[in-house]
N, C-alpha and C positions, 0 to 999 in steps of 0.2 A: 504494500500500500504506500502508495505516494503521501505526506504529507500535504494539505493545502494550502498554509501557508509557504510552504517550497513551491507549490505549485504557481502561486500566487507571485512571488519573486522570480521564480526562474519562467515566466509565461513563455516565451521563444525558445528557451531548451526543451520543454515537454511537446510545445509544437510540432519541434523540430522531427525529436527520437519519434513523435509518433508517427510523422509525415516517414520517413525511413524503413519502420515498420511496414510501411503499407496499412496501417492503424483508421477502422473507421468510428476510432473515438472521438463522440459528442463533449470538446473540449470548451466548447465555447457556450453549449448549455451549463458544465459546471461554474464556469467561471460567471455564470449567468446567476446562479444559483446560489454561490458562493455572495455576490454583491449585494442580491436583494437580502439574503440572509444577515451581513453585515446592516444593513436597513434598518431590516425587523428590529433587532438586536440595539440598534442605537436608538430606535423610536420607542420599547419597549422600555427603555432604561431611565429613559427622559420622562415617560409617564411614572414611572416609578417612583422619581426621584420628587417631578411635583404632586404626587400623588402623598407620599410622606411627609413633603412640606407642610402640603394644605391641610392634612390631617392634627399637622403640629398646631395650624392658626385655629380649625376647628377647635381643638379640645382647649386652646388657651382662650379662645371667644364661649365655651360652654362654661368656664370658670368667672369669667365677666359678666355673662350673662345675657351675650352677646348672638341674635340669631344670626344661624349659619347655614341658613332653608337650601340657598342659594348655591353655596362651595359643595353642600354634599351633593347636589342636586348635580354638580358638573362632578365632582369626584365617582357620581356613580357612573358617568358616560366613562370615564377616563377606566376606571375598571374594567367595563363590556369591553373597551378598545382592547388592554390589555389581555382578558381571556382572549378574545379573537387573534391576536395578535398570535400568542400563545400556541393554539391551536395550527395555524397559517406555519408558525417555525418548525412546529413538528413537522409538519408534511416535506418543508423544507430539506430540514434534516436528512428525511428519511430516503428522497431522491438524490441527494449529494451524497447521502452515504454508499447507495447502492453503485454509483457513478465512480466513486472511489474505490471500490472493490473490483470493478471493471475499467481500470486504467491500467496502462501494462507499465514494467520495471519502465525507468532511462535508460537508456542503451549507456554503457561505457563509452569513453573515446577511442579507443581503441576496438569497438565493434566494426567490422569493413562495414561499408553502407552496401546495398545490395536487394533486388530483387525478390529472390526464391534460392533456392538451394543452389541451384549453377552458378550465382554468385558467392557462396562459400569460399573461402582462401585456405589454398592447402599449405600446410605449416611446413609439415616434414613428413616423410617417407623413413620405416621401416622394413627393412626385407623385401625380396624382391620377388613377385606372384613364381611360383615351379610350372617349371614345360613342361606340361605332359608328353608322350609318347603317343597316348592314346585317347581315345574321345571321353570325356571326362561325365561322368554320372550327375543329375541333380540329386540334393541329400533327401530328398522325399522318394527320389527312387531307388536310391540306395537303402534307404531305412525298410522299404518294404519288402526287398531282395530281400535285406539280410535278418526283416522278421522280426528291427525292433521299434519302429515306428508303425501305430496303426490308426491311418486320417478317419478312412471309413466305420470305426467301431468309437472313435475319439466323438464323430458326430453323431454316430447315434446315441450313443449317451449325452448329449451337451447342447446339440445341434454342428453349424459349420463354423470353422479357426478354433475347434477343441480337439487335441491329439492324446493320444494313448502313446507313454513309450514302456516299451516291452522287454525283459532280458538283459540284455547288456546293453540296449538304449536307455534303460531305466537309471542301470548302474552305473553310464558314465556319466546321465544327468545330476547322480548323485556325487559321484566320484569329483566333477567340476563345483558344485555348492563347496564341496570340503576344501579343497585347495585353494578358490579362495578365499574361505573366510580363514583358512590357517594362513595364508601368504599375509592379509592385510591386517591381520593381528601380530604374527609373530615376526614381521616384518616392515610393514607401516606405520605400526604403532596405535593402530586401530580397535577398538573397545567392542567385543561381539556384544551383540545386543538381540533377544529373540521378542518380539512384540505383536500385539493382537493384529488380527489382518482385518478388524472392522473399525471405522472411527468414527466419532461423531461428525456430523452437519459442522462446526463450529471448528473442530480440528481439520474440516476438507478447507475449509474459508481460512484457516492458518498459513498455509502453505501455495495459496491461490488455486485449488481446482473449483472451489467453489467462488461464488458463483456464476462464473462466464464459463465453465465447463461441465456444466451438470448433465448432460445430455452424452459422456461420454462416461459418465460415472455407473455402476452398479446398486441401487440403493435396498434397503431390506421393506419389505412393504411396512407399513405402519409403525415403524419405527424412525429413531433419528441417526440413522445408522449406515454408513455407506461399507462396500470395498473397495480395498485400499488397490491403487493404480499403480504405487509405488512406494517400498518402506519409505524414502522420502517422506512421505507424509508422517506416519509415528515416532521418525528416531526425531527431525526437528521438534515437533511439537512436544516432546517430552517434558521440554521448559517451558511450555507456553508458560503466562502469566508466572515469570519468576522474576526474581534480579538474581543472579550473578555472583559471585564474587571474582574478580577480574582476576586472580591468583589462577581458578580454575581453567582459565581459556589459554590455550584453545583445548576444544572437548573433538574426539574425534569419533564419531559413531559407525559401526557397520554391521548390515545385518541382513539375511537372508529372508526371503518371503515370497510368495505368490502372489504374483499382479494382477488385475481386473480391470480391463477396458475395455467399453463397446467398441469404440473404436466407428463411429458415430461419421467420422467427415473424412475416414479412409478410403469409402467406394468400394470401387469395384477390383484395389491395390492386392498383389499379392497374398491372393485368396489359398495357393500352393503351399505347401511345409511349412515349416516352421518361423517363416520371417514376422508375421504380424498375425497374433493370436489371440482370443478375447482372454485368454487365462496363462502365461507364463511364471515362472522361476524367474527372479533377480535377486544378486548379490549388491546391496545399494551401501553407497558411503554419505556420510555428514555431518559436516564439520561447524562447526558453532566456535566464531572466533572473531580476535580485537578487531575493529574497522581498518587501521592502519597495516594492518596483516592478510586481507583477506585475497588481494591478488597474487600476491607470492604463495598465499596458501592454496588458491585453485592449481597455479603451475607444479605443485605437489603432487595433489588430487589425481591432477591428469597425469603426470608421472606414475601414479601407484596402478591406475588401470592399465597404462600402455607396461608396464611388467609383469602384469597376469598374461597380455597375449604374447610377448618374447619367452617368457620361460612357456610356453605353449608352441612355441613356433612358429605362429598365424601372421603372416604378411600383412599391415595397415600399414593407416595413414592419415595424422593430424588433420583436420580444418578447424579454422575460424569461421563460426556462424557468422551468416553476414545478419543485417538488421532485418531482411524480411522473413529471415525462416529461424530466425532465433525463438527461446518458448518467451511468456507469459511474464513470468516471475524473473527473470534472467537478464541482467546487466551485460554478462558476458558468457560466450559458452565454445569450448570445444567439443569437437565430436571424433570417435575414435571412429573411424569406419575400417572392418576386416575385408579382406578380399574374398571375393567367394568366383572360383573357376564356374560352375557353372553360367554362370550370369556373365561372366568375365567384367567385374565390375565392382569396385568398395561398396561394403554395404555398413549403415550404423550400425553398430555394437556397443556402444557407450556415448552417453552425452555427460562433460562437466561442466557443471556454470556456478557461477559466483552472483549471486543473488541479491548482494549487500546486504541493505538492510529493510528491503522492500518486503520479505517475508517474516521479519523480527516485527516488525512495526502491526500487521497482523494479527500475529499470534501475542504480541507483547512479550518478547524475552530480550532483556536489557542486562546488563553486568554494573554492578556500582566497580566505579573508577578511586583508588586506593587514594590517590592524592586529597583530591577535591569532595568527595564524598558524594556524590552527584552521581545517578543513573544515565545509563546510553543505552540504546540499541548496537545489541552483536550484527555482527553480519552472519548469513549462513549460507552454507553451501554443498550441494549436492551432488553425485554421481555416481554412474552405473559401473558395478567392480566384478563382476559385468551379467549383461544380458545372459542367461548360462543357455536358452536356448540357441539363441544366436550362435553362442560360443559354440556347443555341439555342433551344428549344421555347417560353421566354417572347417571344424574338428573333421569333420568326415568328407567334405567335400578337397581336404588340403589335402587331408593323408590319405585318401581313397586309393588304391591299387588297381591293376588292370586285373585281373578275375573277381572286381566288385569290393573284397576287401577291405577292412578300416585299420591302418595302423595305428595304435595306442598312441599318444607324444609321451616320452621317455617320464616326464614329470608326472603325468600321471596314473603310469605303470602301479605306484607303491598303491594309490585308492581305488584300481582296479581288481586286485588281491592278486596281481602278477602277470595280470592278462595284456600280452602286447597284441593282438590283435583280437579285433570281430569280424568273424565269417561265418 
């Protein structure tokens, strides 16, 4: 959430990051809303104030003896004004606040300006895609060779984008969760965290899914209860409505869970395997840390997930979102994209953004400052450590062999119970 008066001061910056965006936020209704409201506010305050006056001459003219038919006669109008008034702010209120919940982060300066995703800026390159010899398998048709991917039984229980994995699709789904929550723990410095996969209405508006994304969310009928689209949402909100003590930041969360997304403005995208599914596995990071730390603490972030795919072996490649295909909540964001042969083409695996303090403000999670005594908003920030489906389906499509085959990658041989191949 944007502050208003930042909004108020910085008018041409918010114009600007939204004009960037491709943003069809109603800026000039808030600002609209925001003035009459400062109105209200100043006319209400002024009735107020002659309203106590009059009441002082009143009661010192009731001690005199002095009739006062006349002053109550207008102090009762000035009261009606004032309930109305009253009433009028609420409404106020209540359309600037929901306008503030649907305004998106400021973009960083250092966000590329940009269209859509073809204008993303590639950072850097790891590893270089393998020649095959021979024509190279999609992982959904690999998975159904080899008996551990099942679309067709996945939909009849769920409907379609619900997969079944079977055998030793199962186990290296599982086998991937473990590695890395052991890499970003005993190696990152990262804090496992297991947390409920349902959250309130109040915790989804924490972290911005609600309310500009309700239509991609899962909710429980009659209750105020969604699923969770990404641990994102539980490990930040943890501290919602807390302060801090600034000794403990930065906080580093990570935590394994099942994701839930309709997936609502996808289309008719990648309806095949395992790329975009209403139900996934994600190994999610988040970091709750000083404001003056937070971008040196993204370029960490996105350090920690591009070492799950090296020690995995997986060919990617850095971009910088540009401003039109960046998310919601996000100042700044990279995105890991792995190579996937059959597509011959990066696909995402991991998004990290630096959020500031657009999702502290939100949820209210602030740190008092040791000097001054004085509360701030942390910044927080997010990322995917990784996608574990994704991760599989680049797993089998890198290491795939020519009689259909999956070679094991060497790292995760030990959580496979020794198994270097599936066939």
């Amino acid at each position: 959430m944007l502050e208003m008066k930042f909004i108020r001061e910085n008018t041409d910056l918010v114009r600007q990051s939204l004009k960037n965006r491709n943003s069809d936020f109603d800026l000039e209704r808030l600002l609209e809303l925001d003035s009459i409201r400062r109105e209200k506010l100043t006319e209400v305050e002024t009735l107020k104030k002659k309203r106590n006056d009059v009441s002082a001459i009143i009661g010192k003219n009731a001690r005199e003896g002095i009739d006062s038919t006349e002053l109550k006669e207008e102090m009762g109008k000035v009261s009606s004004r004032i309930k109305e008034l009253d009433l009028e702010l609420v409404s106020v209120d209540e359309e600037q606040r929901l306008l503030l919940l649907t305004i998106p982060n400021v973009l960083h300066s250092s966000t590329p300006v940009g269209k859509d995703e073809n204008d993303n800026v590639e950072v850097r390159k790891w590893s270089e895609p393998k020649e095959f010899n021979f024509e190279v398998k999609s992982h959904d048709e690999l998975g159904v060779n080899l008996d551990i991917l099942d679309f067709e039984r996945g939909a009849k229980l769920a409907g379609s984008r619900f997969t079944i994995y079977k055998g030793m699709g199962a186990r290296l789904e599982r086998a991937l969760i473990n590695f890395m929550l052991d890499t970003h723990t005993s190696e990152h410095g990262f804090k496992e965290i297991l947390t409920p996969q349902l959250a309130k209405g109040e915790i989804m508006v924490g972290t911005g899914q609600l309310p500009k994304f309700a239509e991609d969310m899962y909710k429980i009928e009659s209750e105020d209860l969604y699923l969770i689209p990404t641990a994102e949402v539980t490990l930040t909100n943890m501290h919602s409505n807390e302060i801090l003590k600034e000794s403990d930041l930065p906080m580093y969360f990570c935590g394994f869970t099942a994701c839930f997304r309709q997936e609502a403005g996808s289309g008719g995208r990648d309806l095949k395997g395992l790329v975009r599914q209403h139900q996934f596995n994600k190994v999610e990071m988040v970091k709750i840390v000083h404001p003056e730390k937070s971008y040196e603490e993204l370029e960490h972030m996105t350090g920690c997930a591009e070492k799950i795919l090296q020690k995995l072996g997986l060919p990617y490649r850095v971009v910088a979102l540009c401003s039109g295909d960046i998310g919601f909540s996000a100042a700044k964001t990279y995105d890991l994209e792995v190579w996937v042969p059959s597509q011959n083409k990066y696909r995402e695996i991991s998004s990290c953004s630096n959020t500031g303090d657009f999702q502290a403000r939100r949820a209210m999670i602030k740190y008092r400052n040791e000097e001054d005594k004085k509360s701030y908003f942390v910044h927080t920030l997010n990322g995917s450590g990784l996608a574990v489906g994704r991760t599989l389906l680049a797993i089998m499509e890198n290491y795939q062999q020519e009689d259909g085959s999956i070679k094991i990658p060497d790292v995760l041989v030990p959580y496979m119970g020794g198994v270097t191949e599936i066939r």
